[in-house]
N, CA, C and O atoms as a MOPAC input file, in Angstrom:
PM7 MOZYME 1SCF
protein

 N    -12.43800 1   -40.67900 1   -41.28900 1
 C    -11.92400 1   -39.86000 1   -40.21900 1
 C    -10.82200 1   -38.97300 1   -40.77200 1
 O    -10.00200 1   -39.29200 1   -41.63300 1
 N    -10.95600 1   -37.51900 1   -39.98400 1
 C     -9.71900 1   -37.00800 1   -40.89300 1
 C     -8.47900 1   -36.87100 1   -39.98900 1
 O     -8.44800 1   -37.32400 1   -38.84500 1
 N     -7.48800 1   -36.23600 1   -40.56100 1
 C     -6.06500 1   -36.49500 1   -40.22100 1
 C     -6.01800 1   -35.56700 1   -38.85500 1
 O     -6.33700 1   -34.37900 1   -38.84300 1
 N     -5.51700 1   -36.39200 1   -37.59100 1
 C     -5.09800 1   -35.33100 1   -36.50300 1
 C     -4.45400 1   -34.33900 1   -36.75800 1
 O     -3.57400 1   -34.35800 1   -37.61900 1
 N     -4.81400 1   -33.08200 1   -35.94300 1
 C     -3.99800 1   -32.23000 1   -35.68800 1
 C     -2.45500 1   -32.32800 1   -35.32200 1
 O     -2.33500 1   -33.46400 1   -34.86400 1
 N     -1.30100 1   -31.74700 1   -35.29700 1
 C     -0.34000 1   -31.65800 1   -34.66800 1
 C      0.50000 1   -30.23700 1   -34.84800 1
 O      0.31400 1   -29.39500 1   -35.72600 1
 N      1.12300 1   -30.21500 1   -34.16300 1
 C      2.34700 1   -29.33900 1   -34.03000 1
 C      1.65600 1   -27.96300 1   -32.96700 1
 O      0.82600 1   -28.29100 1   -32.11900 1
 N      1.82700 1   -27.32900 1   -33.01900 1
 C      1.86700 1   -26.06900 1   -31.83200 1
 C     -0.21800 1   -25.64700 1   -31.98700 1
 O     -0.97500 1   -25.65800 1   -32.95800 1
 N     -0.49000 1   -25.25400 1   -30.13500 1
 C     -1.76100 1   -25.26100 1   -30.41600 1
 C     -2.00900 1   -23.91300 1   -30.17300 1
 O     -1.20000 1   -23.22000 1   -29.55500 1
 N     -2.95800 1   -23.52700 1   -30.56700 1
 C     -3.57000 1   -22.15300 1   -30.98500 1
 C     -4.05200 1   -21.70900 1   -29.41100 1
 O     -4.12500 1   -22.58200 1   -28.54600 1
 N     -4.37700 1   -20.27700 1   -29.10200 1
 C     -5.14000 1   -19.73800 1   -27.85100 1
 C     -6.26200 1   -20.38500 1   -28.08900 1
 O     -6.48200 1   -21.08300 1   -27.09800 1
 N     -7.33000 1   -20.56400 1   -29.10800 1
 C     -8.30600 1   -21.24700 1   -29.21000 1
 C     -8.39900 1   -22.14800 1   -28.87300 1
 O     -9.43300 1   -22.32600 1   -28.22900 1
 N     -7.61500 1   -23.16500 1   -28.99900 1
 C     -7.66100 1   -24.66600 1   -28.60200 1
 C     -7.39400 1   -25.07200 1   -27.10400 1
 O     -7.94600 1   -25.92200 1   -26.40500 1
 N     -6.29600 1   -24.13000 1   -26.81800 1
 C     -6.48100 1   -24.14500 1   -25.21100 1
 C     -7.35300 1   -23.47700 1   -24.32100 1
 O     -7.43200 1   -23.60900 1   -23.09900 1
 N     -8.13300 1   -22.59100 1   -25.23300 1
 C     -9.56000 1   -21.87000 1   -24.21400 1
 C    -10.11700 1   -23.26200 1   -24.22300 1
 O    -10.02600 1   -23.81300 1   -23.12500 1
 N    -10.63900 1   -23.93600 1   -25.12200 1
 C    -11.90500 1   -24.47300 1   -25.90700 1
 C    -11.39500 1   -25.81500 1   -24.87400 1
 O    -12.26700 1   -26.67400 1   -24.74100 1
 N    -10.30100 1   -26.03000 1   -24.26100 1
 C     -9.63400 1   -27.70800 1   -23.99600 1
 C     -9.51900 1   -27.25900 1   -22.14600 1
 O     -9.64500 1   -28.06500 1   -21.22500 1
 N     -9.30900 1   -26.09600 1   -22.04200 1
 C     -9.70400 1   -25.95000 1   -20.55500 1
 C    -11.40900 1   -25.53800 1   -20.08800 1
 O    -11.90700 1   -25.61300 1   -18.96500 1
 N    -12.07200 1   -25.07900 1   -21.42200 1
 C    -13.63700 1   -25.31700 1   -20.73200 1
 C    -13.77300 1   -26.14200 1   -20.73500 1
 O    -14.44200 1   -26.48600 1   -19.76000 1
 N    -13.48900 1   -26.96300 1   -21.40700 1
 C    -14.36500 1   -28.45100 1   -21.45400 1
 C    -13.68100 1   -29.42100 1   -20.24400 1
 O    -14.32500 1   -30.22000 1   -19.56500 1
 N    -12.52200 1   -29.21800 1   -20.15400 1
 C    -11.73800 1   -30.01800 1   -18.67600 1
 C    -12.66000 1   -29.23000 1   -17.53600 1
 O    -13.24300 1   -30.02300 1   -16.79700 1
 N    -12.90800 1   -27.81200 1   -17.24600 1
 C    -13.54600 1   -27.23500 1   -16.14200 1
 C    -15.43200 1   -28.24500 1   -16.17800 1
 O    -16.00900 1   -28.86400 1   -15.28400 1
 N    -15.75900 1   -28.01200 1   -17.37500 1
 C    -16.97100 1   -28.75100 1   -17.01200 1
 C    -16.95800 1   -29.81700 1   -16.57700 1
 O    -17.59500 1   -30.10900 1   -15.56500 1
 N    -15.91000 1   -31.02600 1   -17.52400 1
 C    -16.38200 1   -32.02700 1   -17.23700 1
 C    -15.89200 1   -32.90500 1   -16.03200 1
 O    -16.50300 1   -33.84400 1   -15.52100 1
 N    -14.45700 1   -32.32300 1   -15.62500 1
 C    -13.83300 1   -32.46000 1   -14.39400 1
 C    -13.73600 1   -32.10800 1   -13.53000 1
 O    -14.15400 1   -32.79500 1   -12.59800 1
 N    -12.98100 1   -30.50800 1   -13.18700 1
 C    -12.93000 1   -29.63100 1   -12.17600 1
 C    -14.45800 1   -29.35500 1   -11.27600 1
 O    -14.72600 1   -29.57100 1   -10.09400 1
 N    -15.20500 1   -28.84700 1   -12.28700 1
 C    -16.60000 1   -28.71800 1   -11.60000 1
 C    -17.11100 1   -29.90700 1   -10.81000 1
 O    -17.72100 1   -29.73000 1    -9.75500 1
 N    -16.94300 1   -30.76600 1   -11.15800 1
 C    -17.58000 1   -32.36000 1   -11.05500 1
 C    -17.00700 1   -33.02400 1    -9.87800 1
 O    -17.59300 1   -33.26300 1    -8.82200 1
 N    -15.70800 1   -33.31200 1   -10.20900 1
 C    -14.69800 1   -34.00000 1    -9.59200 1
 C    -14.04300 1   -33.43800 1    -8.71500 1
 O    -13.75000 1   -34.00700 1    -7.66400 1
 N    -13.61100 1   -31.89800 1    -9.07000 1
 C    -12.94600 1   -31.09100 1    -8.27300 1
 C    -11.33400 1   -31.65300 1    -8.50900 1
 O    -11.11300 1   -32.17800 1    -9.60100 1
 N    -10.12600 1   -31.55400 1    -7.45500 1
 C     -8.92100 1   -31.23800 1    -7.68700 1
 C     -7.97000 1   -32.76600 1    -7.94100 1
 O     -6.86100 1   -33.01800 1    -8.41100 1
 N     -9.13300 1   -33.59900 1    -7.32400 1
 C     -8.34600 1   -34.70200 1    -7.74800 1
 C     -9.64900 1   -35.70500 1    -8.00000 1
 O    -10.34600 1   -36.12600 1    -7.07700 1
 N     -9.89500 1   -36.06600 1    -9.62300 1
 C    -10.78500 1   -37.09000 1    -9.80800 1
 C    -10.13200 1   -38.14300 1   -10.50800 1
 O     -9.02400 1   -38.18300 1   -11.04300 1
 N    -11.01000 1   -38.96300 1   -10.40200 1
 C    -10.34200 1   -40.53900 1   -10.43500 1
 C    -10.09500 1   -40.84400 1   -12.13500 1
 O    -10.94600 1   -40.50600 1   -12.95700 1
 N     -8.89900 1   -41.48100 1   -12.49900 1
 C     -8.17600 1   -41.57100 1   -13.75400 1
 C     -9.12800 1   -42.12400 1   -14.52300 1
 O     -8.62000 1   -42.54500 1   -15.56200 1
 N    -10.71000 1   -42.37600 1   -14.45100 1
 C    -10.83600 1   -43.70900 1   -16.05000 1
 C    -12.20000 1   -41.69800 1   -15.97500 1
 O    -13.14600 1   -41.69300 1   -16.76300 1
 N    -12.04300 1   -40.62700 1   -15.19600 1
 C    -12.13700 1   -39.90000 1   -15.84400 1
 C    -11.46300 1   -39.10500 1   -16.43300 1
 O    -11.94500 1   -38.66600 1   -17.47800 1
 N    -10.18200 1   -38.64000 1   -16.02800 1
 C     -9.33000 1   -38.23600 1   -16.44500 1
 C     -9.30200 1   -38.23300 1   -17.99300 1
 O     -9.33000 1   -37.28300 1   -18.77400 1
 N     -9.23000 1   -39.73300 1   -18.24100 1
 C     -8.71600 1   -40.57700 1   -19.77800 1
 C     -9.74200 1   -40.14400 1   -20.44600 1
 O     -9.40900 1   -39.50400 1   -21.44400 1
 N    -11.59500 1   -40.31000 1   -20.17500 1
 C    -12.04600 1   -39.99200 1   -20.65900 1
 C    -12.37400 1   -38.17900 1   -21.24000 1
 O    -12.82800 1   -37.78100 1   -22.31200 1
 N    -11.98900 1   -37.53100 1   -20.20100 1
 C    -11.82900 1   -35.71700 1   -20.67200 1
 C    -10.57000 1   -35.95200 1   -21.41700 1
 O    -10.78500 1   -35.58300 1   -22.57100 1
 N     -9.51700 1   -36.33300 1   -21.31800 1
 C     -8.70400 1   -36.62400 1   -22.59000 1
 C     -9.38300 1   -37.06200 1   -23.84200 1
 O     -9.38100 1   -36.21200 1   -24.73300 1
 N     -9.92200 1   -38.11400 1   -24.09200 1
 C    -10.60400 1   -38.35700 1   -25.39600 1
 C    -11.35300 1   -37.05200 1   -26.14800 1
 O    -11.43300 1   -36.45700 1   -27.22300 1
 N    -11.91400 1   -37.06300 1   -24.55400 1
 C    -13.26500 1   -35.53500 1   -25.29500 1
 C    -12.93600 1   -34.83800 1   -25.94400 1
 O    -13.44600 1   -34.58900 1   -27.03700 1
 N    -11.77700 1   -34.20300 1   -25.35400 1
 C    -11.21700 1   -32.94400 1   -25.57500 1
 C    -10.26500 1   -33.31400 1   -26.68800 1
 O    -10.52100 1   -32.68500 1   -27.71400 1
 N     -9.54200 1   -33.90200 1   -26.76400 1
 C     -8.94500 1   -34.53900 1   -28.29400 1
 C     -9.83200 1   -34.50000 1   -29.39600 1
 O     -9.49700 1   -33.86400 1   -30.39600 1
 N    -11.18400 1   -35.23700 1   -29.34000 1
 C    -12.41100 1   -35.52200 1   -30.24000 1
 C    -13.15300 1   -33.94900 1   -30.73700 1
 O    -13.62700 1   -33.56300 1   -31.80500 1
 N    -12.99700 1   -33.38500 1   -29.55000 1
 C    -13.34000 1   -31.61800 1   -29.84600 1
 C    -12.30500 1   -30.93100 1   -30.55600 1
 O    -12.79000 1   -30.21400 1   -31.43100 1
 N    -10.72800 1   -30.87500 1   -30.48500 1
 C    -10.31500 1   -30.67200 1   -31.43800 1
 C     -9.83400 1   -31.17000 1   -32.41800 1
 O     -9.08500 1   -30.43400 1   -33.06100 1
 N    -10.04500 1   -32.51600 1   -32.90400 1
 C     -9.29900 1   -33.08800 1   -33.43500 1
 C     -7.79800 1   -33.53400 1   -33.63000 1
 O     -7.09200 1   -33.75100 1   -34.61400 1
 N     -7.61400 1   -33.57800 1   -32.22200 1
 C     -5.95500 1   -34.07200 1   -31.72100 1
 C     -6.03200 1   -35.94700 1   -30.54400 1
 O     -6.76700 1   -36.67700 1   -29.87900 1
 N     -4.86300 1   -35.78600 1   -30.98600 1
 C     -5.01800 1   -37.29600 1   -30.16900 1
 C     -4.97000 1   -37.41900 1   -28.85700 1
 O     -4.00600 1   -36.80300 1   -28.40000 1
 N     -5.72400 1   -38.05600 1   -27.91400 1
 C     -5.68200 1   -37.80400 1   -26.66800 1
 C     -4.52600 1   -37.95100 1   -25.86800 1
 O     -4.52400 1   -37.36100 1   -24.78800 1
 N     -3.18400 1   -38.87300 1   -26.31000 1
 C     -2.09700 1   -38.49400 1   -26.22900 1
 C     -1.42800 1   -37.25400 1   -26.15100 1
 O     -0.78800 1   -36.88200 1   -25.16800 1
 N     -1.62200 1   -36.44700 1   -27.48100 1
 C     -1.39700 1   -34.90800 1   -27.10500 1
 C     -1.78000 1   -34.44800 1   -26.13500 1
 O     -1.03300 1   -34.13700 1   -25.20700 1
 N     -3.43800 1   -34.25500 1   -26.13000 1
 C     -4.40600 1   -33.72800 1   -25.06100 1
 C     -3.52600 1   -34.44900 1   -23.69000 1
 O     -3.29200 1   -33.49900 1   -22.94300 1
 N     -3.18600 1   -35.21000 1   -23.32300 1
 C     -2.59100 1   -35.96100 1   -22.20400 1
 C     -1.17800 1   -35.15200 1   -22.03600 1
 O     -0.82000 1   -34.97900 1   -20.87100 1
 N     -0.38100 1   -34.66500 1   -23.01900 1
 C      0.92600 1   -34.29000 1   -22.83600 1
 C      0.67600 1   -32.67400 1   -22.32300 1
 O      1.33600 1   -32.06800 1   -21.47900 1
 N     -0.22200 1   -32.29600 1   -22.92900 1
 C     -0.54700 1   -30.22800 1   -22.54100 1
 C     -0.52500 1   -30.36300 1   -21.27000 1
 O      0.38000 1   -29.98000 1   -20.52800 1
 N     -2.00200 1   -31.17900 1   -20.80800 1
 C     -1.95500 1   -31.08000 1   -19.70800 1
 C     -1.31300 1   -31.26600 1   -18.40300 1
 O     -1.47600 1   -30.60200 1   -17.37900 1
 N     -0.59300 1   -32.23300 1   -18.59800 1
 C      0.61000 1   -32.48200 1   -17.66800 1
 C      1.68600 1   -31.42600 1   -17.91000 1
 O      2.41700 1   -31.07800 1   -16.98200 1
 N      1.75400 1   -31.11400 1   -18.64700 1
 C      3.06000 1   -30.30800 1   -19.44000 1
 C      2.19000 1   -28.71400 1   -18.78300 1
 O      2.93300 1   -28.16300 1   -17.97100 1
 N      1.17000 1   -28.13200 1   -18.93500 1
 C      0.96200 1   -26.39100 1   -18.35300 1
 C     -0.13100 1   -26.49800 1   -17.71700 1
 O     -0.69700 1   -25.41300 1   -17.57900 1
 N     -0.95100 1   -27.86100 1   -17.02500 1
 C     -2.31100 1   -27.94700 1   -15.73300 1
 C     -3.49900 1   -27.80500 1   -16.84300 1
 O     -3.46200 1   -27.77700 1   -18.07400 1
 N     -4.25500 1   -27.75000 1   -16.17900 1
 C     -5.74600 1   -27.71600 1   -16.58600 1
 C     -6.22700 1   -26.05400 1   -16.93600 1
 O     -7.32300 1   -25.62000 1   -16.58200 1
 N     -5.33100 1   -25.33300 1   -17.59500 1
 C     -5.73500 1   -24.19800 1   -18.13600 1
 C     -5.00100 1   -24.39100 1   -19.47400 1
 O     -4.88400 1   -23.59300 1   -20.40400 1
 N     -4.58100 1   -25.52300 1   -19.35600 1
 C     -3.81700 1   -26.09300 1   -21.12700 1
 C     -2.67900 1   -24.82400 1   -21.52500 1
 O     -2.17000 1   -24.82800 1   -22.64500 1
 N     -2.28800 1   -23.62200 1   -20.39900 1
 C     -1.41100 1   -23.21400 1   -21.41400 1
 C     -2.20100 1   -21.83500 1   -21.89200 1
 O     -1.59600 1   -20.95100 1   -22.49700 1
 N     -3.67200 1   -21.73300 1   -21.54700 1
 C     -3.94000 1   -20.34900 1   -21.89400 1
 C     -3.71800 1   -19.07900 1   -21.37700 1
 O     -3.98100 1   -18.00900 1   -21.92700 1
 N     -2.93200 1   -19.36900 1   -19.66000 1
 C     -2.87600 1   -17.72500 1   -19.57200 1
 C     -1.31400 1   -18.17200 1   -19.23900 1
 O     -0.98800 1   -18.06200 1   -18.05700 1
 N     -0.38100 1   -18.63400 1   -20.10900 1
 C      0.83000 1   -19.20600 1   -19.75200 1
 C      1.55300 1   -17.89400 1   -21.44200 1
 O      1.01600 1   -17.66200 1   -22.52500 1
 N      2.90700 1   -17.38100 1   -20.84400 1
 C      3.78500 1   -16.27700 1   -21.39300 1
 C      4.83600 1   -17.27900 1   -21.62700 1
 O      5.26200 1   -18.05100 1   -20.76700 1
 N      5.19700 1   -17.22000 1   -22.76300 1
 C      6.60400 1   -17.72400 1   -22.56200 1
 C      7.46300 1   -16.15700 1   -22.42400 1
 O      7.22300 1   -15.12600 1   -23.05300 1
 N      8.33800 1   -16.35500 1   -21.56300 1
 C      9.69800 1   -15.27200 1   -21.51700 1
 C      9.86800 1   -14.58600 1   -22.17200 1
 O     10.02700 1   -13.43800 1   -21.75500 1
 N      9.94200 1   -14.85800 1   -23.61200 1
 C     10.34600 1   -13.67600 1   -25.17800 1
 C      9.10300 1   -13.43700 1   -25.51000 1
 O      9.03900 1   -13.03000 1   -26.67000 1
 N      7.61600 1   -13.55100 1   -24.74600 1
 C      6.78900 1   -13.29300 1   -25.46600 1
 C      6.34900 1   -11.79300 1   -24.35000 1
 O      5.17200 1   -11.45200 1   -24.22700 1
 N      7.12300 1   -11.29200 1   -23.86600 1
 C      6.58300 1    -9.82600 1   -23.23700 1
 C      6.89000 1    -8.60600 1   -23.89700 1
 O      7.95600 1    -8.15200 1   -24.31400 1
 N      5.67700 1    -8.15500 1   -23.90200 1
 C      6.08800 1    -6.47100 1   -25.39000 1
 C      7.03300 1    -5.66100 1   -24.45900 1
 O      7.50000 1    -5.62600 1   -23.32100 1
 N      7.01800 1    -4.99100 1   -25.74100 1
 C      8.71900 1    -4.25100 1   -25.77500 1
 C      9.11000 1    -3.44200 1   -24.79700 1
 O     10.24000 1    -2.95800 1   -24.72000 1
 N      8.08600 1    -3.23500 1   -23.90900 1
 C      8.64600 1    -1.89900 1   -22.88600 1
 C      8.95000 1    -3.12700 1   -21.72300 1
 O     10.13200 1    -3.37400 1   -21.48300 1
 N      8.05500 1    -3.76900 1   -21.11900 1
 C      8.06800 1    -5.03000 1   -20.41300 1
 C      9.76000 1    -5.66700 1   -20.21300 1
 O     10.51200 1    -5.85800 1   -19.25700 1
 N      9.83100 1    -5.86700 1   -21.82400 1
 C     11.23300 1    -7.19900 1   -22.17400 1
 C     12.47000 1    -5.65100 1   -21.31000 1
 O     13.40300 1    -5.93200 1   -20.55900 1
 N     12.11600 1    -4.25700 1   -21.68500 1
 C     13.04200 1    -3.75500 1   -21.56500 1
 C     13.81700 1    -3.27300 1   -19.97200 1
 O     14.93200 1    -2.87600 1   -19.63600 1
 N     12.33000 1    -3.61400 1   -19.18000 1
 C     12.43900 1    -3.09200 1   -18.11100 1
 C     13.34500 1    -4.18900 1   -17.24200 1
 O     14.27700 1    -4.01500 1   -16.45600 1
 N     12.64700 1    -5.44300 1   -17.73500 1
 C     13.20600 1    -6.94100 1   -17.01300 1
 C     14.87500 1    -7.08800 1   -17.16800 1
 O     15.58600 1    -7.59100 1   -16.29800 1
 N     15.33700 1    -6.57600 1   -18.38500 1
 C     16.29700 1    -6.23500 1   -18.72300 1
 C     17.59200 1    -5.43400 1   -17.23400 1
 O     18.50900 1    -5.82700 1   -16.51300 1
 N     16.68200 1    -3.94200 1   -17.56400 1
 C     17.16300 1    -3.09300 1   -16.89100 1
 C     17.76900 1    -3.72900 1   -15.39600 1
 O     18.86300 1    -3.91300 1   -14.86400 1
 N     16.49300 1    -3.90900 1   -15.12800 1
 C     16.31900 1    -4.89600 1   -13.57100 1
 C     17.39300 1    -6.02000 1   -13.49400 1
 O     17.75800 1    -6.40700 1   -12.38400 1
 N     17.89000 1    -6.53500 1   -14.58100 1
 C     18.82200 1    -7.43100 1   -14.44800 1
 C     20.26400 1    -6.67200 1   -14.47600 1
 O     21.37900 1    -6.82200 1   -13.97800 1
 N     20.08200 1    -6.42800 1   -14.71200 1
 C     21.66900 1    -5.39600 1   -14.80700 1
 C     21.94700 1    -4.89100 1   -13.75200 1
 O     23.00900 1    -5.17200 1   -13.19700 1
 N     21.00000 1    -3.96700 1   -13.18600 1
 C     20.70600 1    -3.79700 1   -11.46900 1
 C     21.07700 1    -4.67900 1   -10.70200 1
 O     21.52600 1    -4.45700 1    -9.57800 1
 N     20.91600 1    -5.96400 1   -11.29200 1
 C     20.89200 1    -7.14000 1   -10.27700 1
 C     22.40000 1    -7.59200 1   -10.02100 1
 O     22.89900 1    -8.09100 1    -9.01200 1
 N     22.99000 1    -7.25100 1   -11.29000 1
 C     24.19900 1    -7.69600 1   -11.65700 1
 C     25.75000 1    -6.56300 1   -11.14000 1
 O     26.92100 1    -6.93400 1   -11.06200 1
 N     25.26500 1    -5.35600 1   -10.90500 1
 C     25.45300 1    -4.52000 1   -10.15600 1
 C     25.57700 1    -4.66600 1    -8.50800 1
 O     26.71000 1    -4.59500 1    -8.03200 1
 N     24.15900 1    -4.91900 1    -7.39900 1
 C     24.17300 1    -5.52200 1    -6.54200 1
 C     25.27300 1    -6.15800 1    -5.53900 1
 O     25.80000 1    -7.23900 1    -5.80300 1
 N     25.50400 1    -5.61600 1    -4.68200 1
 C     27.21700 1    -6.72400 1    -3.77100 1
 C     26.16700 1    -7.96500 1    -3.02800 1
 O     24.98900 1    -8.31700 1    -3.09100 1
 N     26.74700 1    -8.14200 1    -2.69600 1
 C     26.55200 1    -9.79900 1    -1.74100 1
 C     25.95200 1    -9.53700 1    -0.52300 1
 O     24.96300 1   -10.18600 1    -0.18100 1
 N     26.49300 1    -8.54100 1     0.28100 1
 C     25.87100 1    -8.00800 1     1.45900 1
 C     24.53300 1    -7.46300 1     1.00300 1
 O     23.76100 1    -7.73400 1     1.92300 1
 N     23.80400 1    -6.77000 1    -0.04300 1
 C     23.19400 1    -6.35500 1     0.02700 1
 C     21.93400 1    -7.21400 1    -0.43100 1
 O     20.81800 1    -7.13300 1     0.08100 1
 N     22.30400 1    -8.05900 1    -1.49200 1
 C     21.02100 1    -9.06000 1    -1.93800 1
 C     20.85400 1   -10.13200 1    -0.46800 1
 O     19.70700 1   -10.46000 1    -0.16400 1
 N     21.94600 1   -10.60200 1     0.33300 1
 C     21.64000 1   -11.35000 1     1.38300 1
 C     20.60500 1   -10.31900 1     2.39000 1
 O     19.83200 1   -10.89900 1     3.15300 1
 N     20.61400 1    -9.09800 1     2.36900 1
 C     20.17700 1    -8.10100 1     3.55500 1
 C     18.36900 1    -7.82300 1     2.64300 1
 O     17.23900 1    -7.39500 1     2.87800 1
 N     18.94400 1    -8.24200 1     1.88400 1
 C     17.47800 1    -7.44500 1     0.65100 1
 C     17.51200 1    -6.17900 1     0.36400 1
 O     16.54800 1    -5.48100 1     0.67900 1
 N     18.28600 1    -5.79300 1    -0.09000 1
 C     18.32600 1    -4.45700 1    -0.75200 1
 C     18.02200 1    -4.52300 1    -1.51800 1
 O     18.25800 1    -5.54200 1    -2.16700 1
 N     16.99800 1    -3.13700 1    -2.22300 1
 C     16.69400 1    -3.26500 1    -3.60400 1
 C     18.48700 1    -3.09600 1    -4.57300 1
 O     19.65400 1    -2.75300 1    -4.38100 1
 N     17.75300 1    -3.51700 1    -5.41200 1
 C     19.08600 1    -3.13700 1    -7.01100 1
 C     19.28900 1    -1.44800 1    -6.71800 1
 O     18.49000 1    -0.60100 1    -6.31800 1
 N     20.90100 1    -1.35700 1    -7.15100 1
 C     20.81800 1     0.06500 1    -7.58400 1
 C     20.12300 1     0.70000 1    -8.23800 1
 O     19.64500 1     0.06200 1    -9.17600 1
 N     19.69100 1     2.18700 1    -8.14700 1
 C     18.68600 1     2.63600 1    -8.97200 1
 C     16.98200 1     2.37700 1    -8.38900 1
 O     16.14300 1     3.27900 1    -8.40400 1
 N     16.71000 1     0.96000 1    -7.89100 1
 C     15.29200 1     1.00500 1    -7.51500 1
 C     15.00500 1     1.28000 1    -6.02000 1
 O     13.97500 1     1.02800 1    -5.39400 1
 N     16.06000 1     1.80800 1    -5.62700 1
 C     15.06500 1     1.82100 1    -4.09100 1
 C     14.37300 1     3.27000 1    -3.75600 1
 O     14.68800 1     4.24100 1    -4.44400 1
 N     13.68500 1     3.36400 1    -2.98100 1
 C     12.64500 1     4.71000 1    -2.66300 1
 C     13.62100 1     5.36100 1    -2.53300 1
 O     13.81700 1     5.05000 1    -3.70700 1
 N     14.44800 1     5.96500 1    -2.28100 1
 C     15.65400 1     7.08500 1    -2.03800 1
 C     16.18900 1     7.53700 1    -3.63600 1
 O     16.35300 1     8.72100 1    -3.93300 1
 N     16.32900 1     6.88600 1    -4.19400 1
 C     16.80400 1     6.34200 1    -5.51800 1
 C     15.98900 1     7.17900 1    -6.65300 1
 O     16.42000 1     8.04300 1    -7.41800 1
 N     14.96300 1     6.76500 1    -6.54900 1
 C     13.64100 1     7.19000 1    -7.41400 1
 C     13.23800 1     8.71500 1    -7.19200 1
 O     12.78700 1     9.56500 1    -7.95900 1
 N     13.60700 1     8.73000 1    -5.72100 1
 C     13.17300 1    10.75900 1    -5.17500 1
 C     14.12400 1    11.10900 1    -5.95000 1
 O     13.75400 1    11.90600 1    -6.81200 1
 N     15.51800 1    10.74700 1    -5.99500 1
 C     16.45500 1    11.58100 1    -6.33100 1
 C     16.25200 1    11.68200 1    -8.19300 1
 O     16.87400 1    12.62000 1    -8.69100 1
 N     15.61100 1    10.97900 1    -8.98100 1
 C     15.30600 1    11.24200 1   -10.00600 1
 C     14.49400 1    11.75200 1   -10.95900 1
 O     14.48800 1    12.05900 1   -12.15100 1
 N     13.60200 1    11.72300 1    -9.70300 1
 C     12.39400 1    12.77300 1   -10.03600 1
 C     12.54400 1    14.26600 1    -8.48600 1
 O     11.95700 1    15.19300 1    -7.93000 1
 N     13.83300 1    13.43100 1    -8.53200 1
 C     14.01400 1    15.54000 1    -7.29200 1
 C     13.63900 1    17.02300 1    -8.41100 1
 O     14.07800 1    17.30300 1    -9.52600 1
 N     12.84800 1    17.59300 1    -7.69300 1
 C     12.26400 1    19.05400 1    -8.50200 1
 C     13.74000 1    19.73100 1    -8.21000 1
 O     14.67400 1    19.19000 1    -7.61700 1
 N     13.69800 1    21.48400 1    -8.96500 1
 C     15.07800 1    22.15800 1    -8.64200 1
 C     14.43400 1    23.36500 1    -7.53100 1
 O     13.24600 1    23.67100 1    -7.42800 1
 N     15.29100 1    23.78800 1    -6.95300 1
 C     14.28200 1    24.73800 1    -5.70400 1
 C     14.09900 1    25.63400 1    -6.12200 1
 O     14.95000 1    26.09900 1    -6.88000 1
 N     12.92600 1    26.33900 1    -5.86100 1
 C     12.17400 1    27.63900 1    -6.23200 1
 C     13.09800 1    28.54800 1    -5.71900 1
 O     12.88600 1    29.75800 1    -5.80400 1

């Protein structure tokens, strides 16, 4: 037998570990099936990638039954994205008390806001 896998898992492994949970559970069992299957789509799916069903047991509890494949971590949004979230925070930080309790947008984003920055000059 060869040596388990460990340390950080690939997009592959979590496509390949949520089809095989959708077949052999979700489809089957649906949203809640009974644990001695559970354990066993753990094995499977361990045995398919060569990780221990322990692991396979920790993903899934740890990011659901999509293992983590359409899951972003925070620092992982490209560069215009990271910059905007940014912006938006600063806005936020800007903001008085009356106005986030009332829901006001942030300075800068509200519809009034936006005309005035794209206002044309008059003919």
């Amino acid at each position: 037998m060869s040596k388990l896998i460990t340390g950080p898992w690939t997009a592959h492994e979590m496509g390949r570990a949520a089809s095989i949970w959708q077949d052999t559970v979700a489809d089957v069992h649906g949203d809640d099936p009974p644990g001695h299957v559970v354990q066993a789509a753990y094995k499977r799916i361990g045995i398919a990638l060569n990780r221990g069903a322990s692991s396979v047991q920790s993903r899934h509890r740890a990011e659901g039954p999509g293992f983590g494949i359409n899951a972003r971590t925070r620092n992982a949004a490209p560069g215009a994205a990271e910059l905007q979230r940014q912006a938006r925070e600063r806005a936020l930080a800007q903001q008085s008390l009356i106005g986030r309790i009332m829901g006001d947008p942030s300075p800068g984003y509200s519809a009034l806001d936006r005309g005035r920055s794209h206002d044309r000059s008059p003919r």
